[in-house]
C-alpha positions as CSV (number, residue, x, y, z in Angstrom):
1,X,0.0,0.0,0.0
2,X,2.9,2.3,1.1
3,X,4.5,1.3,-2.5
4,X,1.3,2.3,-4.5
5,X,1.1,5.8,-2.6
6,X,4.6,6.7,-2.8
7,X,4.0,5.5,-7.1
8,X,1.0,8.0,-6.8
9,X,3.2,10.8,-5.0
10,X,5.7,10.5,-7.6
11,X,3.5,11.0,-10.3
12,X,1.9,13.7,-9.2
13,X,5.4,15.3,-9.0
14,X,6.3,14.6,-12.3
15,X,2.7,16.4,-13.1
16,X,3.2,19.3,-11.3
17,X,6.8,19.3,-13.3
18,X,5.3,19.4,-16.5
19,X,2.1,22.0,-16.1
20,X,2.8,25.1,-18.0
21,X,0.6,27.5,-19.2
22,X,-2.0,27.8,-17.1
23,X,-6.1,27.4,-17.5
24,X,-8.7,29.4,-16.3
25,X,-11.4,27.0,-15.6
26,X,-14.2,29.9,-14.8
27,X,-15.0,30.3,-18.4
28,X,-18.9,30.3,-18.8
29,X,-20.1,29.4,-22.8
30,X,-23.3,31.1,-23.8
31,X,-24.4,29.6,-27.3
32,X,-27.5,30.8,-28.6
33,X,-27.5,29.3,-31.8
34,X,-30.8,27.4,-33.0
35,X,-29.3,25.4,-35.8
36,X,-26.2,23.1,-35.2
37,X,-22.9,24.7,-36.6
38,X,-21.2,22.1,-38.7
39,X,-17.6,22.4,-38.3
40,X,-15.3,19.4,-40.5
41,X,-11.9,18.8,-39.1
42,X,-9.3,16.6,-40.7
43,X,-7.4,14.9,-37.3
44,X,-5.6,11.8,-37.0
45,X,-7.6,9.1,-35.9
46,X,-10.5,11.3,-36.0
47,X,-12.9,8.4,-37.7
48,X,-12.9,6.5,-34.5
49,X,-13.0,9.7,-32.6
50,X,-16.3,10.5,-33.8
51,X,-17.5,6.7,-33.9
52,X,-19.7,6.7,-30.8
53,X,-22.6,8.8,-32.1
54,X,-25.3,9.5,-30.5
55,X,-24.0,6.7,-28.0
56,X,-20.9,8.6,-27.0
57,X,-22.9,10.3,-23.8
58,X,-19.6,12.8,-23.8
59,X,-19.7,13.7,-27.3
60,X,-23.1,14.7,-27.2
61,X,-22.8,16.9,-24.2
62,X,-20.3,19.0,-26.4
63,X,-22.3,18.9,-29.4
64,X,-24.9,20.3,-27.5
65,X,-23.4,22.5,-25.3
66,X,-21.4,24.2,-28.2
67,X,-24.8,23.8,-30.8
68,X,-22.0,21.9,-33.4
69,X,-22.0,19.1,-35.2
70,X,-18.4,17.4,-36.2
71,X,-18.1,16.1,-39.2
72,X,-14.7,14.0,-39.7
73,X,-12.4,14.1,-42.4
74,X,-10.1,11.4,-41.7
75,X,-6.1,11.3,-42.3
76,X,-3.2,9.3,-41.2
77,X,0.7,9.9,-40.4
78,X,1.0,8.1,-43.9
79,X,-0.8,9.7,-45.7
80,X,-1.6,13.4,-43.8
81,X,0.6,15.6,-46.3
82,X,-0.3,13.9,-49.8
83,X,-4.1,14.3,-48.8
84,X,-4.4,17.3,-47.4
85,X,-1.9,18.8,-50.4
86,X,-4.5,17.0,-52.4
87,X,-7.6,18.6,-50.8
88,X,-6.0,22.1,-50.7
89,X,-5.4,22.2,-54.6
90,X,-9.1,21.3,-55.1
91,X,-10.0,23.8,-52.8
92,X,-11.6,21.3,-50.5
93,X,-10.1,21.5,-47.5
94,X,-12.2,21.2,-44.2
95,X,-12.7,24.1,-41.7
96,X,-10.1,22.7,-39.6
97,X,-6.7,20.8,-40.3
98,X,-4.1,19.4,-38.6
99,X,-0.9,19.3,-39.2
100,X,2.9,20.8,-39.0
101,X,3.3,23.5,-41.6
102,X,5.2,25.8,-39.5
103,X,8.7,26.2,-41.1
104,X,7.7,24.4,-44.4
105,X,6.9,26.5,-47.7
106,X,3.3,25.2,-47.2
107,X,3.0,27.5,-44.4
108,X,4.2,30.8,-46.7
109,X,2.2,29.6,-49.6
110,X,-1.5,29.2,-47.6
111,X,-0.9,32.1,-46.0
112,X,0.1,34.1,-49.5
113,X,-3.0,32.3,-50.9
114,X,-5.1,32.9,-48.2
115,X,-6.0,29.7,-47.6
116,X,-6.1,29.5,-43.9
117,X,-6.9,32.6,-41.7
118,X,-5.6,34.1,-38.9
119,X,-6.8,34.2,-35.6
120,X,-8.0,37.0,-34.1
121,X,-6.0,39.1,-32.6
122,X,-8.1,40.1,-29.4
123,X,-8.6,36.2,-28.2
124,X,-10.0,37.4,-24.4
125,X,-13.5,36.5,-25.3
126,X,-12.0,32.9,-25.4
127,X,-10.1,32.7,-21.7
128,X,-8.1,29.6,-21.7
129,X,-7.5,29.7,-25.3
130,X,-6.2,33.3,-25.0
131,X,-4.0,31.9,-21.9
132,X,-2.9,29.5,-24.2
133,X,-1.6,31.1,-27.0
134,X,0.0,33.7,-24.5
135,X,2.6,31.8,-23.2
136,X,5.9,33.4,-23.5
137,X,7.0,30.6,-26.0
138,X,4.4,31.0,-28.4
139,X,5.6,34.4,-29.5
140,X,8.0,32.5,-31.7
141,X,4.8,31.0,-34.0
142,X,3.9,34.6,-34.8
143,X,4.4,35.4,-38.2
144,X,6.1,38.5,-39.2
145,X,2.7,39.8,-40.1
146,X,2.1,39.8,-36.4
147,X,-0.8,37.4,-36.7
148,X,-1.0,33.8,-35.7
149,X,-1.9,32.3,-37.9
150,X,-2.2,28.4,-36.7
151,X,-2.7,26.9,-33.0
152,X,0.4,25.1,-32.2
153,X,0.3,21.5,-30.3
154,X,2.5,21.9,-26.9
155,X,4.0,18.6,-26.5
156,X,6.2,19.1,-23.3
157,X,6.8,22.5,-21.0
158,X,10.4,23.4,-20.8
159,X,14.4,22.3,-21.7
160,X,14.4,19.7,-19.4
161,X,11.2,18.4,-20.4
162,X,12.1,18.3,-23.8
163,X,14.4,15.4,-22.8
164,X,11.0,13.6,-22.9
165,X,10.7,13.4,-26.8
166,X,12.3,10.2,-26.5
167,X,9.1,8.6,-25.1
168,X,8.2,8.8,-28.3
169,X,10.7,6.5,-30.2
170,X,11.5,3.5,-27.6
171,X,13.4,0.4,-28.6
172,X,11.2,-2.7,-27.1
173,X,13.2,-6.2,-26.8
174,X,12.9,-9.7,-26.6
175,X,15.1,-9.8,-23.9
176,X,14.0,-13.0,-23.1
177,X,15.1,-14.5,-26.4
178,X,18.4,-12.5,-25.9
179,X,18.9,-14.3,-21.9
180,X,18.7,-17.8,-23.9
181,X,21.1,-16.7,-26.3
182,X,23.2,-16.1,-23.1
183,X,23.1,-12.4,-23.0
184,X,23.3,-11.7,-19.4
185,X,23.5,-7.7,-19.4
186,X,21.4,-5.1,-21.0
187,X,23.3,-3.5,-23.9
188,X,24.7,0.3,-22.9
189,X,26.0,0.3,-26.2
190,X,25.4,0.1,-30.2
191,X,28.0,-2.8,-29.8
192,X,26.5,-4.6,-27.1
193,X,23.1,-4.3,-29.0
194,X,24.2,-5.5,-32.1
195,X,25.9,-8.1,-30.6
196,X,22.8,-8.8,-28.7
197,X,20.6,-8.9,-31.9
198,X,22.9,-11.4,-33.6
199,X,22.8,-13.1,-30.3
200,X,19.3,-13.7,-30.6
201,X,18.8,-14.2,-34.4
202,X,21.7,-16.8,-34.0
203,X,19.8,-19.1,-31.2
204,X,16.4,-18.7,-32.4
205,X,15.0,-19.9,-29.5
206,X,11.3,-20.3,-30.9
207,X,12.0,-21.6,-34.2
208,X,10.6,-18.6,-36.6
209,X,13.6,-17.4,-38.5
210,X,13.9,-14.2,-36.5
211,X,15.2,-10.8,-38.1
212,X,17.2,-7.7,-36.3
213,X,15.1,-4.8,-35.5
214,X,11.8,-3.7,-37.0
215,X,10.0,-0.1,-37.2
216,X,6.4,1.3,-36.6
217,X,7.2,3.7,-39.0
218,X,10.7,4.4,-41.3
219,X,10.5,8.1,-40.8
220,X,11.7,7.3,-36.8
221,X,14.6,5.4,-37.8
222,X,16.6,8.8,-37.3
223,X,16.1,9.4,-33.9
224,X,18.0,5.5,-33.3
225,X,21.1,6.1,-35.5
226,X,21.3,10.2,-35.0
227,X,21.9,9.8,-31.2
228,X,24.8,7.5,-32.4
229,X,26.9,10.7,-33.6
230,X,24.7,13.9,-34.7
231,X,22.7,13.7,-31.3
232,X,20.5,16.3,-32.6
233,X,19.9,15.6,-35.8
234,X,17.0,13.9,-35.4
235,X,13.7,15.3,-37.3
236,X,9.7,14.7,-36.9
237,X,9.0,13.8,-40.0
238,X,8.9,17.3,-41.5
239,X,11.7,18.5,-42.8
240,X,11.6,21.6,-41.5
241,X,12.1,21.4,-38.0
242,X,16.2,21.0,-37.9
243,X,17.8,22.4,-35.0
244,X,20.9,24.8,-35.0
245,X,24.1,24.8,-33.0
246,X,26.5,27.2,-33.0
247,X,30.2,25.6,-34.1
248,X,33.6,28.0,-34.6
249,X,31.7,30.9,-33.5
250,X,28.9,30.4,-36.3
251,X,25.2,29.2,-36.6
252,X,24.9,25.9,-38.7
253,X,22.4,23.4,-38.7
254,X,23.5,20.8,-35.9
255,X,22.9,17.7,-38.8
256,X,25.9,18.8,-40.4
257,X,27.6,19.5,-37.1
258,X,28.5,16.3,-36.0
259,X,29.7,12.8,-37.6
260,X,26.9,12.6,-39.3
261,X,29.3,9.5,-42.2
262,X,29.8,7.7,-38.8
263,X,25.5,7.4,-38.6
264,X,25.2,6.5,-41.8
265,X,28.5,3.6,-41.5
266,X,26.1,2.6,-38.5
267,X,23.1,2.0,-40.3
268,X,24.7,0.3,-43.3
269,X,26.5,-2.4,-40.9
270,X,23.2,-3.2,-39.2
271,X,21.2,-3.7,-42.3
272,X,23.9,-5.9,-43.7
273,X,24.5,-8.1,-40.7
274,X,20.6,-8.2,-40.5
275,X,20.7,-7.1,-36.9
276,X,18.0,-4.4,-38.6
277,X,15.5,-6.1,-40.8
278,X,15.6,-6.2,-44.1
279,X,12.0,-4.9,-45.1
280,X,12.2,-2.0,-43.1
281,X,12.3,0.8,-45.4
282,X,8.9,-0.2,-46.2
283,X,7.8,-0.9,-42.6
284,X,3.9,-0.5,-41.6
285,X,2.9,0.0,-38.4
286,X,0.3,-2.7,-38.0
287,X,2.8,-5.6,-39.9
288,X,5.9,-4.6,-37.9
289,X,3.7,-4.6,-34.1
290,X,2.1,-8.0,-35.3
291,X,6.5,-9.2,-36.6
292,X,7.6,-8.7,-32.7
293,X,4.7,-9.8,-31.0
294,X,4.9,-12.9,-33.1
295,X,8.4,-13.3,-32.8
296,X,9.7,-12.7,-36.1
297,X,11.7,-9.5,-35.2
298,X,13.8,-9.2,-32.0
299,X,13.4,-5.6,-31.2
300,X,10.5,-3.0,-31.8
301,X,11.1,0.8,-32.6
302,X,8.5,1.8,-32.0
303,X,6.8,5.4,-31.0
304,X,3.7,4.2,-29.0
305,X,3.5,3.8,-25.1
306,X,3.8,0.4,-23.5
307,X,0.1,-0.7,-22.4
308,X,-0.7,-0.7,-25.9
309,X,2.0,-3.2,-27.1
310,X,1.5,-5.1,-24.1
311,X,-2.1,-5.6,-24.5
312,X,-1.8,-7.0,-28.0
313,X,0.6,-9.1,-26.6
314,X,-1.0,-10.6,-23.5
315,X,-4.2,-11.4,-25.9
316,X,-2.3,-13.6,-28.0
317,X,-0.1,-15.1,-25.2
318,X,-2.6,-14.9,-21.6
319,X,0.1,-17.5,-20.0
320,X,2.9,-15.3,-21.2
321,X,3.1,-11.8,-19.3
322,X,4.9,-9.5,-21.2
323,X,6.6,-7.7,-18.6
324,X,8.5,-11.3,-18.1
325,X,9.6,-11.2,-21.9
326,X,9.9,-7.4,-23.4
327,X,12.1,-5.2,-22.2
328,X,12.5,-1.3,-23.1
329,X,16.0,-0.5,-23.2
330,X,17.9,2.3,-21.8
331,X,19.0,4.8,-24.1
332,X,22.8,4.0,-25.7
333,X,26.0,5.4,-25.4
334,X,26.7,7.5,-28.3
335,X,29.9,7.0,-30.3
336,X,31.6,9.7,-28.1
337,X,30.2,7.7,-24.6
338,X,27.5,10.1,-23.6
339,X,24.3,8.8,-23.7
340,X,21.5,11.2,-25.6
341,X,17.5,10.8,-25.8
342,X,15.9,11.8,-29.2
343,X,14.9,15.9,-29.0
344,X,12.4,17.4,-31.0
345,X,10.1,20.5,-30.8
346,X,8.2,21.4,-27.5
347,X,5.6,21.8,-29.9
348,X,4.7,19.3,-32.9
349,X,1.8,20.3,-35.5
350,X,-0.6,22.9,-35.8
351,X,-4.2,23.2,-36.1
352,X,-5.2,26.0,-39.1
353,X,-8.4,27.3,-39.8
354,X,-9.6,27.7,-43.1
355,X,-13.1,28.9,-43.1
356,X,-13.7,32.8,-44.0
357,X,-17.2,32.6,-42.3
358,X,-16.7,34.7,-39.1
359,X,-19.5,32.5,-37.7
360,X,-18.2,29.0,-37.6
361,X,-14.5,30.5,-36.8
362,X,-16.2,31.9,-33.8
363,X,-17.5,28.3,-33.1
364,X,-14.0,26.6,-33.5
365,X,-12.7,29.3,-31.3
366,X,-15.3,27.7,-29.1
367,X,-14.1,24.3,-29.6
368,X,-10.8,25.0,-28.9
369,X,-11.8,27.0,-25.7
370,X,-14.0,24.4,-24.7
371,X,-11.2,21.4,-25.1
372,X,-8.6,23.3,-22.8
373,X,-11.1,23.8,-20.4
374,X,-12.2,20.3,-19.7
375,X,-9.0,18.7,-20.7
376,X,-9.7,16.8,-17.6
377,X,-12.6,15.3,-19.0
378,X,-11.4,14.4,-22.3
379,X,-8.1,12.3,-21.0
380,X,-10.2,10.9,-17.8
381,X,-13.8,11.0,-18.4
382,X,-16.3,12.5,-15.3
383,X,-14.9,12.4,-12.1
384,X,-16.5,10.0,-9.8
385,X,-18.2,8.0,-12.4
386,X,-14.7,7.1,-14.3
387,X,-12.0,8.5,-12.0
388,X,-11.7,9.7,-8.5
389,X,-9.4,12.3,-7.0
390,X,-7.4,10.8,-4.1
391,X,-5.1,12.8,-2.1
392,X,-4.8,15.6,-5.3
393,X,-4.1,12.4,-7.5
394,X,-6.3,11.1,-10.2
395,X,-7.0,7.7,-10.7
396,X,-9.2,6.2,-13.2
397,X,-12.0,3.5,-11.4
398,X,-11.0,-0.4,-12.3
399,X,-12.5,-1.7,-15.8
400,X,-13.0,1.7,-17.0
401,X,-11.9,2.1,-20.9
402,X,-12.6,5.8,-21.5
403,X,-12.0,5.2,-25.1
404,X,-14.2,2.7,-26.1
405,X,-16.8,4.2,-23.3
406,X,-16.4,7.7,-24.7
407,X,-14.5,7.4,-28.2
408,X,-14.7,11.2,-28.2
409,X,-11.7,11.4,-25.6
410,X,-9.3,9.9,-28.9
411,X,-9.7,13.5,-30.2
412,X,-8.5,14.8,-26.8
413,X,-5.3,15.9,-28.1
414,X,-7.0,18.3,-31.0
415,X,-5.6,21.5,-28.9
416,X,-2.6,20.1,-27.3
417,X,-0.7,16.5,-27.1
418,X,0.0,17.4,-23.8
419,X,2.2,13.8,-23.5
420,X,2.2,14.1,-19.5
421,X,-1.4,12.6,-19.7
422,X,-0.2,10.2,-22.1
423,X,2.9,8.6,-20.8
424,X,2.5,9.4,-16.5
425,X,-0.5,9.1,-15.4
426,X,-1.9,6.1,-13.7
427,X,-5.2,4.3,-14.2
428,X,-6.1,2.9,-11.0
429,X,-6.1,-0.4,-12.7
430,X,-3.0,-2.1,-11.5
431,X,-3.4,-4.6,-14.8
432,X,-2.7,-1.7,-16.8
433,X,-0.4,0.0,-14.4
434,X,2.3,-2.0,-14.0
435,X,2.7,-0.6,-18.5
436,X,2.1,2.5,-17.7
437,X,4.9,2.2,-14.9
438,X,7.8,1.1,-17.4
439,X,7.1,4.5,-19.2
440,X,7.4,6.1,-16.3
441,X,10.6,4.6,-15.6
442,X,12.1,5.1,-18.5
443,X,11.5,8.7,-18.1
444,X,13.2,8.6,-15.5
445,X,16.2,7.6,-17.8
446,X,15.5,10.0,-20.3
447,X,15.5,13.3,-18.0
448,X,19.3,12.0,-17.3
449,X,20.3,12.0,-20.5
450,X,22.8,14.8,-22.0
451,X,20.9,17.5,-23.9
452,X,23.6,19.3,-25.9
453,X,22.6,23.1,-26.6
454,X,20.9,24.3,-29.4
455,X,18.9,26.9,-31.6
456,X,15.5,26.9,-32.5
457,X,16.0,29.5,-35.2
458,X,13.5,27.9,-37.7
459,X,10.6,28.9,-35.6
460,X,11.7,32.1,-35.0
461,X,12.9,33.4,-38.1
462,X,12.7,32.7,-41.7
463,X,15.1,34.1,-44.4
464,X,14.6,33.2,-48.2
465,X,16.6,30.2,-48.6
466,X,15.2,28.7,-45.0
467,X,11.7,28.7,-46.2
468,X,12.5,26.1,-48.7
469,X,15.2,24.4,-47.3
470,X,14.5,20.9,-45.7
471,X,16.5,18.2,-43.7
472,X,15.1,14.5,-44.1
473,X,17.4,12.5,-41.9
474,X,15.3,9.3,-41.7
475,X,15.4,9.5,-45.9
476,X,19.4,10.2,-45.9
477,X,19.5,6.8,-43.8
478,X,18.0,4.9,-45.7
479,X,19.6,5.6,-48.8
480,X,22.7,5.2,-47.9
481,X,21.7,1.8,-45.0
482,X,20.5,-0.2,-48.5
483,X,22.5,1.6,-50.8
484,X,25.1,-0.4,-53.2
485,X,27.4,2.5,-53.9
486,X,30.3,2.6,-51.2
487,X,29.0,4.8,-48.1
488,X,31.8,7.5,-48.5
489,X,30.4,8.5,-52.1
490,X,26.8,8.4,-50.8
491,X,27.7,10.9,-48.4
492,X,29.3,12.9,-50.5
493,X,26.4,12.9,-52.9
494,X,24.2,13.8,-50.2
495,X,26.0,16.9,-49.1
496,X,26.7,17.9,-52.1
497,X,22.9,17.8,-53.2
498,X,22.5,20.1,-49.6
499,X,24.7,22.6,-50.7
500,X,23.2,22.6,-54.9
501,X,20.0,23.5,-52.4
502,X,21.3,26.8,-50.8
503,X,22.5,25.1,-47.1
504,X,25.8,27.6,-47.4
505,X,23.7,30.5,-48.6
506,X,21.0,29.4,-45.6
507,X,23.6,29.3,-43.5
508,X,25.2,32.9,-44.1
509,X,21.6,34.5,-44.6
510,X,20.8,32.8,-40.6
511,X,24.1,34.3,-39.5
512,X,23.6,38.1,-40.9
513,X,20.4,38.3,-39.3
514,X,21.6,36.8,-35.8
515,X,24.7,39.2,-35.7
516,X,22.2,42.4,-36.7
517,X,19.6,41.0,-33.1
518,X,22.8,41.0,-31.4
């Protein structure tokens, strides 16, 4: 009992960490509206979000306290760019859409175009929202029109925080597999894990031809081989979002600031020797989950949090607990033996409007308020029916699935990802708990990680080459992990394609402009 409380205390610590900006919970809505406002939103996941119907009881009570009626345009992290490009050009585009333009030419072009609008710049009507967006970090999203012109997702709080990205992109293990092959020690090293990998494709314990390491989805595969030697070179998917470092008394982009030939040498090794799989530039996320819970892959990358892996797992093996086979491993020492956690942005995709009725913005403006204010609601469900508050923490009642119950709360993180609810927070279900405590541990692990310093100067400024310029780590790997040419040429090749694309004249305009702020 003791154990459980001092679990609870702890968490409610790392809560208390991680709250930033602050909500006003006092806000009072007053919608008058007799007909219901249809507002369409493309959002991940948002199909199953909006499953429930008339069924969802929570759903409804937002529907009808705001007078709106979602209507769901569905997209996926496969797909989200192509589609909504697609939509865009036949000027089709919802009222809403997600996703992370800041820093991209998209951003410049829908705002040259007018294709989404920007928010107004009184936003005191809307409390929390307005709270929101004042923050003293979100002055960097304001474009130099001085308008904002998209709602930015906050991810984490502050620098040590940001440490916590690497919850994101953790390497599950067979460890089991790798104890029969006579593996006695968790790796600390790229070494030791190779040499764990071949370890346990070599015994084969179970008989199924296993392979080296598999991926939810290629586009993470930076974040594993970056924090080898270019510790923050590691990119979200987007191109856009490279970090800067300042090296010999000048700003560059910190991918070209480390031994970034020594990454690529890395991933070319693995894929030969196997110990990564060999149909992982085309991994899905669904094929390469069912590969390591079947056994045919010895360790997941995979950006998802434990409970969900482990409760696909224990529902194909109920005699086989998963915490007694899969392992998340610690970070690895990095080629110069610190040990570095994948960093990204504190904030990761935006939400645009692109409705020029002043009547339904005024209703999304609504939504949005409406979400921060009863963000409680949407990650827990209703306080004594679903959760209880205990000592100022709250735990979610035994049995309770606020998903399925409420599929509404899969759209909680339309405003904000707000990953502390995600990854820290306990359910009161100690089936369940015991996942959500690995994550918890390894975050642990993370916030001791080295965190080198760097510039976000992409978010803050743009010059000419910048807004076109993009970094696609996870591609460059690839190339050159199943290339055929030798991996000194491909390197070559690809920094010489960088600079044909303006990186010394991005490089010189970034440093003119920083030397006239200073």
């Amino acid at each position: 009992m003791k154990k459980d409380r001092l679990i609870y205390i702890l968490l409610l610590i790392i809560i208390m960490m991680f709250t930033g900006c602050k909500k006003n919970n006092n806000e009072v809505f007053d919608i008058n509206e007799k007909e219901p406002m249809e507002i369409s939103i493309a959002f991940w996941n948002i199909d199953n979000a909006l499953s429930g119907g008339d069924n969802d009881k929570m759903l409804r009570e937002i529907e009808e306290k705001l007078n709106i009626k979602l209507i769901p345009y569905e997209i996926t992290h496969d797909d989200d760019r192509r589609k909504i490009n697609l939509l865009a050009s036949s000027s089709q585009l919802p009222d809403v859409v997600a996703i992370g333009a800041i820093g991209t030419p998209l951003y410049n072009q829908w705002i040259d175009k007018k294709i989404i609008k920007p928010l107004p710049k009184d936003l005191s009507k809307w409390t929390n929202l307005n709270s929101y967006m004042n923050c003293a970090e979100m002055n960097q999203f304001r474009h130099s029109d001085g308008n904002y012109y998209g709602i930015p997702r906050k991810t984490y709080d502050n620098s040590h925080s940001v440490k916590l990205s690497g919850m994101d992109r953790k390497i599950f293990c067979r460890y089991d597999l790798a104890r029969k092959a006579g593996i006695t020690e968790e790796p600390e090293t790229y070494d030791e894990f190779r040499a764990m990998i071949k370890a346990i494709m070599k015994n084969d314990a179970e008989n199924k031809d296993i392979e080296g390491m598999t991926v939810t989805v290629p586009f993470i595969l930076d974040s594993f081989f970056m924090s080898y030697s270019v510790p923050l070179g590691m990119s979200d998917g987007s191109g856009s979002d490279f970090k800067w470092v300042k090296k010999d008394d000048k700003y560059i982009p910190a991918y070209f600031a480390g031994d970034l030939k020594s990454s690529f040498e890395l991933a070319r090794e693995m894929y030969e020797e196997s110990t990564i799989a060999k149909d992982i530039p085309l991994a899905k996320e669904e094929q390469s989950i069912n590969k390591f819970i079947n056994g045919s892959s010895a360790a997941l990358l995979g950006n998802m949090i434990s409970w969900k892996l482990a409760k696909r797992w224990n529902e194909k093996y109920p005699d086989k607990k998963f915490e007694d086979h899969v392992k998340i491993l610690s970070p690895l020492k990095s080629k110069d033996g610190n040990t570095y956690g994948s960093v990204f942005k504190k904030y990761w995709s935006e939400s645009y409007i692109t409705t020029d009725d002043p009547v339904k913005q005024e209703a999304i403006l609504n939504l949005y308020e409406y979400f921060l204010k009863n963000e409680d609601m949407l990650r827990r469900g209703y306080e004594d029916e679903d959760y209880i508050s205990a000592n100022g923490v709250k735990i979610a009642k035994q049995g309770n699935d606020i998903n399925d119950k409420y599929p509404i709360t899969l759209l909680a993180d339309l405003v904000q990802w707000n990953n502390v609810y995600r990854y820290l927070t306990l359910t009161g279900d100690p089936t369940k708990d015991k996942y959500y405590k690995m994550d918890v541990e390894y975050s642990y692990q993370l916030l001791e990680t080295d965190l080198p310093k760097y510039y976000e100067i992409n978010l803050s400024m743009q010059t000419p080459t910048m807004s076109n310029f993009m970094i696609k780590p996870a591609d460059d790997i690839i190339k050159v992990m199943i290339g055929r040419e030798s991996v000194d040429k491909m390197y070559n090749d690809i920094m010489k394609n960088y600079e044909n694309k303006g990186l010394y004249k991005m490089i010189d305009e970034v440093n003119e402009l920083m030397d006239d702020l200073n």
